[in-house]
C-alpha positions in Angstrom: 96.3 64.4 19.7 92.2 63.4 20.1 90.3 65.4 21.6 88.3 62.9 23.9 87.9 63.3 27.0 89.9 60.9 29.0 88.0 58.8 31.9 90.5 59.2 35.3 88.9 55.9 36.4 89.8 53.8 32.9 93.3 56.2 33.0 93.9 55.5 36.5 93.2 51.3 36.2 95.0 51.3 32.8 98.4 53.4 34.9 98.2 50.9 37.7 98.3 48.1 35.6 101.5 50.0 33.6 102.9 50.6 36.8 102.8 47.2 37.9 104.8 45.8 34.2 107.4 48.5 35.0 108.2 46.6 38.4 108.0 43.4 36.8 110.2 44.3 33.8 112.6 45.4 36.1 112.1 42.5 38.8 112.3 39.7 36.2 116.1 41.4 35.2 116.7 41.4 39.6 115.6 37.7 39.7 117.7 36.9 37.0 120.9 38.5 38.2 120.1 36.8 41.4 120.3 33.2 40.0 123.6 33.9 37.9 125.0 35.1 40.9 123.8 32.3 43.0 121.7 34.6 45.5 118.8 32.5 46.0 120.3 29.2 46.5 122.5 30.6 48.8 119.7 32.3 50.5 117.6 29.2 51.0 120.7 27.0 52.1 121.6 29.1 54.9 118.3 31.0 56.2 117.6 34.4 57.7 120.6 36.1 57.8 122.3 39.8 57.0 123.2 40.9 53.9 126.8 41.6 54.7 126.9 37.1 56.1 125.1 37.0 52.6 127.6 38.5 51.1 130.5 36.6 52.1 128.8 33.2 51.3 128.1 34.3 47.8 131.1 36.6 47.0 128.9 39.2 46.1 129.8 43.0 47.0 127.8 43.9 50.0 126.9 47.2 49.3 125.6 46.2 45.9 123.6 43.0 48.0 121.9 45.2 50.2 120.4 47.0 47.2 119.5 43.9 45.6 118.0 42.5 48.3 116.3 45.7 49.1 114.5 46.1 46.0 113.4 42.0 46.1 112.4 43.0 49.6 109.8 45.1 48.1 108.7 43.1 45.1 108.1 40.5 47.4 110.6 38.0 46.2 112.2 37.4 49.4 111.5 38.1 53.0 112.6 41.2 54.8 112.4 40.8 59.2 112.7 44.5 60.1 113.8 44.0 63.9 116.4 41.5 63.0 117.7 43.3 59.5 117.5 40.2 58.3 116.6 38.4 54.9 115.2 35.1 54.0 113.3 32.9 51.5 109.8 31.0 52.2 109.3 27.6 50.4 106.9 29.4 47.7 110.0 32.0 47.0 112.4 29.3 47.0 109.9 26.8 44.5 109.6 30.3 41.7 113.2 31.3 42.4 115.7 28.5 43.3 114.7 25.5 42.4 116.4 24.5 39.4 115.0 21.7 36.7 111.4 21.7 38.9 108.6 23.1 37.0 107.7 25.6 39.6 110.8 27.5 39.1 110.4 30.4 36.9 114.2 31.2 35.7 114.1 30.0 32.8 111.4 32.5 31.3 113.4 35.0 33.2 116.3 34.6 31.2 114.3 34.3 28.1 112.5 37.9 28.6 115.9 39.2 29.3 117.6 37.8 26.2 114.9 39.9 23.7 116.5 42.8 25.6 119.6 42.0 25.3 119.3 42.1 21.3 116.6 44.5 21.9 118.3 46.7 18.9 118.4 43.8 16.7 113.7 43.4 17.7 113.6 47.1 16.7 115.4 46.7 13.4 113.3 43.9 12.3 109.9 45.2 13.8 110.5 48.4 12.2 112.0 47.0 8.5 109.9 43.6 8.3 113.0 42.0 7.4 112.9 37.9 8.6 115.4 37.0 11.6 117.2 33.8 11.3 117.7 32.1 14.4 121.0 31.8 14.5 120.5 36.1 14.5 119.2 35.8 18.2 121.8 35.7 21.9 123.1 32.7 22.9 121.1 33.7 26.4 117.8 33.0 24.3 119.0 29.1 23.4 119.4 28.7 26.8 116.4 30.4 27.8 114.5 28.7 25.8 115.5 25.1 26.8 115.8 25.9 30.3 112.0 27.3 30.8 110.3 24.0 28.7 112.8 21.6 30.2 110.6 21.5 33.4 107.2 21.2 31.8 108.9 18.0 29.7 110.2 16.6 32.8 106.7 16.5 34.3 104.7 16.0 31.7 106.0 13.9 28.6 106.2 10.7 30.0 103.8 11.1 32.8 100.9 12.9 30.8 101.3 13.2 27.1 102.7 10.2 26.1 100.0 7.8 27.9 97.3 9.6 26.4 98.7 8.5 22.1 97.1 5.8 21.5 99.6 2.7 21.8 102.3 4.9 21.8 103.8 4.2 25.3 103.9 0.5 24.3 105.6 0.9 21.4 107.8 3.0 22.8 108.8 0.4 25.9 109.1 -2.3 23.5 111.2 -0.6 21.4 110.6 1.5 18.7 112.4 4.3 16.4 111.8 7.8 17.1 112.1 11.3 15.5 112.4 14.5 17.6 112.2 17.2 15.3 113.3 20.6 15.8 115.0 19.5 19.5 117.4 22.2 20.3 119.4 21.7 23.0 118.1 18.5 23.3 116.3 17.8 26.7 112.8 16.3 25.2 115.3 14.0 23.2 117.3 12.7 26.0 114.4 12.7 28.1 113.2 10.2 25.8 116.1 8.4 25.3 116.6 7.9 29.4 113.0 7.1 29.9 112.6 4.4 27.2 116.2 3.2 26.7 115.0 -0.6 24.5 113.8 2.7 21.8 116.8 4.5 19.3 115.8 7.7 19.8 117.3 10.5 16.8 117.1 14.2 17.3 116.9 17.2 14.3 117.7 20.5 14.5 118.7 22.6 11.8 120.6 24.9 14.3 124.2 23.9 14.5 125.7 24.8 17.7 122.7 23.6 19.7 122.7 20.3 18.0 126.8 20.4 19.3 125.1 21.4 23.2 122.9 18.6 22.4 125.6 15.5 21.8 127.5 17.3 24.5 124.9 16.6 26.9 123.9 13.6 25.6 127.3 11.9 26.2 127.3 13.4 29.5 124.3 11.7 30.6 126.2 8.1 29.2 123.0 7.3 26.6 123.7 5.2 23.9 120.8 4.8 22.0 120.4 8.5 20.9 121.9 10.1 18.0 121.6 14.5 16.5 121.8 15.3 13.5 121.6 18.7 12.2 119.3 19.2 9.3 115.6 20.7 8.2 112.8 19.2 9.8 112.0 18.8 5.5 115.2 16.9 5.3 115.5 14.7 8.1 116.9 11.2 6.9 115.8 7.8 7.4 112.0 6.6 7.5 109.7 3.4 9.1 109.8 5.8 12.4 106.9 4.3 15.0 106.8 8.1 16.9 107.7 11.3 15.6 107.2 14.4 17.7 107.6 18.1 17.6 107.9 20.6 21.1 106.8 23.9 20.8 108.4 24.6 17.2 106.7 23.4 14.1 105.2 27.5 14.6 108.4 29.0 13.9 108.6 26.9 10.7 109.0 28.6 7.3 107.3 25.5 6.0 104.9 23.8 8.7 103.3 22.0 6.0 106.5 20.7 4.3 108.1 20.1 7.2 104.5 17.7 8.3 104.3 16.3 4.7 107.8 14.7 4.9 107.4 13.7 8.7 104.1 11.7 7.4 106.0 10.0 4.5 108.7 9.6 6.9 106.2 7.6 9.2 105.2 3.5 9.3 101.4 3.0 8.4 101.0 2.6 12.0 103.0 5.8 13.3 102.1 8.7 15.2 102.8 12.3 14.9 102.6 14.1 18.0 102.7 17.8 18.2 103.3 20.1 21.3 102.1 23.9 20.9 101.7 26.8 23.1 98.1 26.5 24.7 95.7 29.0 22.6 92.1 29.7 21.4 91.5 30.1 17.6 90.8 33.7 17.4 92.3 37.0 18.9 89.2 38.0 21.1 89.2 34.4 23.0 93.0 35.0 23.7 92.9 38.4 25.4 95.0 37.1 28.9 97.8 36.8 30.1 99.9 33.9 28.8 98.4 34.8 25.3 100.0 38.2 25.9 103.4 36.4 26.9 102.7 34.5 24.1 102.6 37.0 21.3 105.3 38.9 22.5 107.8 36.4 22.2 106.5 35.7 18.8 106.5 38.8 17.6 110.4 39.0 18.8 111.3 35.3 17.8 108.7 33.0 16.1 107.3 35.1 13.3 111.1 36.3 12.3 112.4 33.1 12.4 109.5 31.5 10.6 110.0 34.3 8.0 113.5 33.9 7.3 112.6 30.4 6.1 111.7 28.7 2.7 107.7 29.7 2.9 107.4 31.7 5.6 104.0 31.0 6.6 104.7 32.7 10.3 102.0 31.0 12.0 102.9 32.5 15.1 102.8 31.1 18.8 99.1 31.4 19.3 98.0 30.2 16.0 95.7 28.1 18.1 94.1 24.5 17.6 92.1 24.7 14.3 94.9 26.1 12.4 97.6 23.7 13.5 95.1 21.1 12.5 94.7 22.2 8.8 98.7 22.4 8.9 98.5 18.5 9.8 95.2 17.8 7.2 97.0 19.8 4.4 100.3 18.0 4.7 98.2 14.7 4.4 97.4 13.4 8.0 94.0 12.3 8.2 92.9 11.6 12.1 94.4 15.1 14.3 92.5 15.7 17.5 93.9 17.2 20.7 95.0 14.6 22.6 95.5 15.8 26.3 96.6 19.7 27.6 98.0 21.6 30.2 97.4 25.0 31.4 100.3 26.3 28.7 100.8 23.5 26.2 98.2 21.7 23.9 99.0 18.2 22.6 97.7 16.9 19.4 98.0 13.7 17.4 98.0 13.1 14.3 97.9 9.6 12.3 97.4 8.6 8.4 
């Protein structure tokens, strides 16, 4: 134990701050029980009410509701009217909480955070061995996670923001051209793509198996016929003369980033562009000391660096590997032009050319 003295006022900041992760630990896993249960919709649909009207229109015990509601009450997640007994949403409740698919709505990272729990034995084991963690190792709640927390930030900014600012890219792309989505997952950037620019055959890789199966599920929900999934290595993926090739938040948890870029660059026309979609981060540790850095690094330490490590390589470059090193990825596997082509406040964008 050291014998310094502790300072009350750094102690007393520092157990605040402490204080204030336990109530969000335990909030996020209230907000998420609240969406699989369909709380919040139901909530927002009918307005102020009781718990026990709640309760009937959900299905939900009452008893249990209350307490729910209770302690949402008092993370300020919903609102609590004290002469009526009544609860309710406002809009800015509804946008974090209810609304589905809009890129205000925060249940996606919910269910993410609560999936590194749920195989929180599983994080301990490989923390505490250094063995790698496949990704096939990790819940079916993180897949889904995953996909449903970036689907958002796709929807509103692939096609309005990232795409116009490759150079030629978006004309190619309406015109008709072949692209490779590498590393897709479930498959939303793909059929994004697919809907958005339906004259282009549009191929999605994924070298996890049952998510490429969600994938062509979806796909042929959504009626598209000029998208295909394959599942394969982002090393591997067949075919070549593609005009766009792209990777979301992924070629990180690659055991061979430069590999995986080599081949995508052979793979390309001499015209092609390569764009790449990482987590938004400085290039050292003391310019990343916040908060979405913090986010950041915990989910890699649970998922990215594993994953990456129980891959050919294993470089584990980690989600907050930062500008300057993704760029030497892209210059090492042979792409000569990489600059960051546009950003928002969680994502960078670069693009790379021959």
């Amino acid at each position: 134990m050291s014998d310094q003295a502790i300072n009350d006022d750094k102690f007393n900041a520092l157990l605040g701050k402490v204080m204030g992760d336990v109530g969000g630990a335990i909030g996020l896993l209230m907000a998420y029980m609240g969406d699989q249960a369909g709380v919040y919709k139901a909530l927002e649909s009918t307005g102020p009410c009781s718990h026990e009207y709640l309760a009937k229109k959900t299905g939900v015990d009452a008893r249990y509701l209350r307490e729910w509601l209770s302690a949402n009450a008092a993370a300020g997640y919903v609102d609590y009217d004290a002469g009526n007994d009544t609860f309710s949403l406002s809009p800015e409740q509804a946008a974090i909480f209810s609304h589905e698919g809009e890129p205000t709505c925060m249940q996606g990272f919910f269910q993410s955070v609560v999936a590194q729990y749920e195989e929180h034995e599983t994080a301990v084991d490989v923390f505490k061995t250094g063995r790698p963690r496949p990704w096939s190792e990790h819940s079916p709640c993180c897949f889904c996670g995953t996909d449903r927390f970036f689907r958002p930030g796709y929807a509103a900014n692939l096609v309005q923001n990232w795409i116009p600012a490759l150079d030629g890219v978006e004309a190619k792309l309406n015109a008709g051209a072949k692209v490779g989505d590498i590393g897709c997952g479930l498959g939303s950037s793909t059929i994004l793509l697919a809907q958005t620019y339906p004259n282009s055959r549009i191929y999605g890789f994924d070298f996890h198996g049952p998510s490429i199966e969600k994938a062509k599920e979806k796909a042929k929900e959504a009626g598209l016929t000029n998208i295909e999934f394959h599942e394969v290595t982002a090393k591997n993926f067949p075919g070549d003369d593609y005009d766009f090739i792209c990777i979301f938040d992924a070629l990180h948890d690659m055991g061979d980033p430069v590999g995986a870029a080599a081949h995508i660059k052979d793979s390309l026309n001499a015209d092609g562009t390569f764009m790449v979609v990482e987590p938004l981060a400085a290039d050292t540790l003391g310019e990343n000391l916040n908060l979405l850095a913090a986010i950041f690094y915990g989910f890699s330490t649970t998922i990215c660096v594993p994953t990456s490590k129980a891959q050919e390589v294993g470089l584990a470059l980690g989600a907050q590997a930062g500008e300057k090193r993704i760029s030497d990825v892209l210059k090492q596997a042979g792409f000569g032009r990489v600059h960051r082509a546009t950003e928002t406040p969680t994502n960078m964008v670069l693009e790379a050319r021959k």
